[in-house]
C-alpha positions in Angstrom: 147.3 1.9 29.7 147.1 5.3 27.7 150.2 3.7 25.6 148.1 1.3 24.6 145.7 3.7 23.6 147.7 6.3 21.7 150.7 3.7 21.7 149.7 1.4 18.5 149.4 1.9 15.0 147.0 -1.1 14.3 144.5 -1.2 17.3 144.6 -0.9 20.7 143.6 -2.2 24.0 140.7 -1.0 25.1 140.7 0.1 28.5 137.6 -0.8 31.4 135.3 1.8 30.8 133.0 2.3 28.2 133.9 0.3 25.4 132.9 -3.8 24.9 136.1 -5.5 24.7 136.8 -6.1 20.8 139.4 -6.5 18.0 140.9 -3.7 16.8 138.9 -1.4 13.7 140.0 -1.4 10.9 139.3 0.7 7.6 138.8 -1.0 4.3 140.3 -0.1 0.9 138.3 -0.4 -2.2 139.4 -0.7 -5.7 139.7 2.9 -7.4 141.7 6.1 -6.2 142.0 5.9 -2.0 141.5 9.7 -1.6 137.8 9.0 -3.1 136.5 5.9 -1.3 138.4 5.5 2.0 135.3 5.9 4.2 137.8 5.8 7.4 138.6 9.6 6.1 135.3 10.6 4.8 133.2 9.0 7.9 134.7 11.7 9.7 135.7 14.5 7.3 133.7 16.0 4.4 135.2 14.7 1.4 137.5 17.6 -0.4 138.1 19.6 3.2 141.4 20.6 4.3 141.0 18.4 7.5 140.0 15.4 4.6 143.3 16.2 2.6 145.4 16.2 6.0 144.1 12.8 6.9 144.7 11.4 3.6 148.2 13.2 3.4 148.9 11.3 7.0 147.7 7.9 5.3 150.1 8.3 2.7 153.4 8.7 4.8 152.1 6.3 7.0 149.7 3.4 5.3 148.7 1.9 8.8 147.0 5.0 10.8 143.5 4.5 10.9 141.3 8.0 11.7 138.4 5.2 13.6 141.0 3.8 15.3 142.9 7.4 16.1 139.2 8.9 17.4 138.3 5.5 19.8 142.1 5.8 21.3 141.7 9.7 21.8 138.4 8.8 23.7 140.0 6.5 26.2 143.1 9.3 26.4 140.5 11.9 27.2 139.3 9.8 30.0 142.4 9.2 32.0 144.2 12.1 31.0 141.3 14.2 32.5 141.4 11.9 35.7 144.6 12.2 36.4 144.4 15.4 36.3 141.6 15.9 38.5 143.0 13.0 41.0 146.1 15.5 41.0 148.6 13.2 39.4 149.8 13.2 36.1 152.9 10.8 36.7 151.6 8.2 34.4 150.4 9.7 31.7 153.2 12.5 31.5 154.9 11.5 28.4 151.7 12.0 26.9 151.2 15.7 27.4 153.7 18.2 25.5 155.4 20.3 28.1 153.5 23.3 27.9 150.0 21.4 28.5 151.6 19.6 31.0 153.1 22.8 33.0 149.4 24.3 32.6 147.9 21.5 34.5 150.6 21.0 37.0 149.9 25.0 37.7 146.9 24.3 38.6 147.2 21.0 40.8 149.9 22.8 42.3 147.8 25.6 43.0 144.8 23.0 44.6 147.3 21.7 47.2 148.6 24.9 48.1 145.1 25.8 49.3 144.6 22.5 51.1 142.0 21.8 47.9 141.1 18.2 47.1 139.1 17.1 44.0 136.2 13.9 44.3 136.0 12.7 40.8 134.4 9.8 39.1 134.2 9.8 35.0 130.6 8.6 33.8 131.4 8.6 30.0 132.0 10.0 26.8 129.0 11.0 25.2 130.5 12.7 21.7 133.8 12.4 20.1 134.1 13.5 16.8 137.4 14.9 14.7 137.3 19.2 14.5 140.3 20.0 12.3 143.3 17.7 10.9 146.3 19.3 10.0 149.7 17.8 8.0 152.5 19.7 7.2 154.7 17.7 4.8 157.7 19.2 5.4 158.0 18.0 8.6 155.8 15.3 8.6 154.4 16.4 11.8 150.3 15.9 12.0 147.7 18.0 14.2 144.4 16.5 15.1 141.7 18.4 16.9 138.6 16.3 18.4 135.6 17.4 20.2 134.5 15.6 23.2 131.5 15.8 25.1 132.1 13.9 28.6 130.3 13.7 32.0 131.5 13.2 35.0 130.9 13.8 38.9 133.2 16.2 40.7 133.7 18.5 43.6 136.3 20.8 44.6 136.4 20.6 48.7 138.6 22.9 50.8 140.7 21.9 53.3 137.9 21.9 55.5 135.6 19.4 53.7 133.0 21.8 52.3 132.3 21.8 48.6 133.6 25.1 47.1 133.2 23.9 43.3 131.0 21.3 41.8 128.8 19.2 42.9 129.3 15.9 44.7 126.2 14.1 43.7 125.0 15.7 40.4 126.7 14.6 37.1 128.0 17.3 34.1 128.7 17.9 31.2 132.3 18.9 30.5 132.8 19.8 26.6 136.8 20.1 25.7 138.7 20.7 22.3 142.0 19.0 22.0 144.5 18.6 20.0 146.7 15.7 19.6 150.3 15.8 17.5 152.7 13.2 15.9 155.5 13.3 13.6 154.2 10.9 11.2 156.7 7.6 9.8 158.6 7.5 13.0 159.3 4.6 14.8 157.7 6.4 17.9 154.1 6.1 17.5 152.2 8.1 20.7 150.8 11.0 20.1 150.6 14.2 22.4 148.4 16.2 23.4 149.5 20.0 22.2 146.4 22.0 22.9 143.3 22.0 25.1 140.6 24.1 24.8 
């Protein structure tokens, strides 16, 4: 599932939760210079910002990424990256995290079962996602993506006893996160991976 959220360059499947099922968005080109009037960069950019230039830098090496597209994928990520690592399993969406993201929340998972800990989750939504920062380094061609999420869920840490030691089981919250997503751009590989939390 998250490869065919993060997997695609031209759409994506949207998963169950939180998104009618539809076709894939797409940006639209209009005549004139594409750094002026490509509304898929400044929808979600100021126009003339670094994180603008980034995104139009990206669009050059690689015509078919979309930033709409890019954002509604990274929503879905969010969602099951953040349940599997609440459910304690990060099997399937492993070759989605870069190894030291991945070692951070393995630490702590591993550090829930040693203490007999067990997490009740259940994802409500995503209430905000919007792009932070966008970096490109042309050299490399690797690309850096920060976005803002604002999601709420219901969740409770119980011991190995049964008693709720963190959260709450009945009462939803807020849970606001920065992450940052990375990709060599023009490669044949086209999932992105998440580099940073925050």
């Amino acid at each position: 599932r998250l490869r065919n959220v993060l997997g695609t360059r031209d759409g994506f499947e949207p998963p169950q939760v939180d998104q009618p099922a539809a076709g894939p968005a797409r940006f639209e080109v209009i005549e004139g210079s594409a750094d002026e009037v490509d509304h898929d960069v400044i929808d979600h950019a100021e126009a003339g910002s670094p994180a603008a230039a980034a995104l139009y830098a990206m669009k050059r090496v690689e015509p078919d990424f979309g930033v709409r597209d890019f954002l509604t994928g990274s929503k879905h990520a969010y969602e099951m990256i953040l349940m599997a690592f609440e459910r304690g399993d990060l099997t399937e969406v492993r070759p989605f995290l870069a190894d030291p993201v991945a070692e951070a929340f393995q630490g702590v998972i591993d550090q829930r079962t040693a203490h007999g800990q067990t997490v009740q989750a259940q994802y409500l939504g995503t209430r905000e996602t919007s792009l932070a920062a966008a970096e490109f380094d042309p050299a490399t061609g690797v690309a850096e993506i920060s976005v803002r999420f604002v999601g709420e869920l219901i969740a409770a840490t119980r011991d190995a006893q049964g008693n709720v030691i963190e959260g709450d089981a009945k009462a939803p919250r807020k849970q606001k996160d920065l992450w940052t997503f990375a990709r060599q751009m023009g490669q044949n590989d086209p999932n992105w991976q998440l580099v940073a939390t925050g």
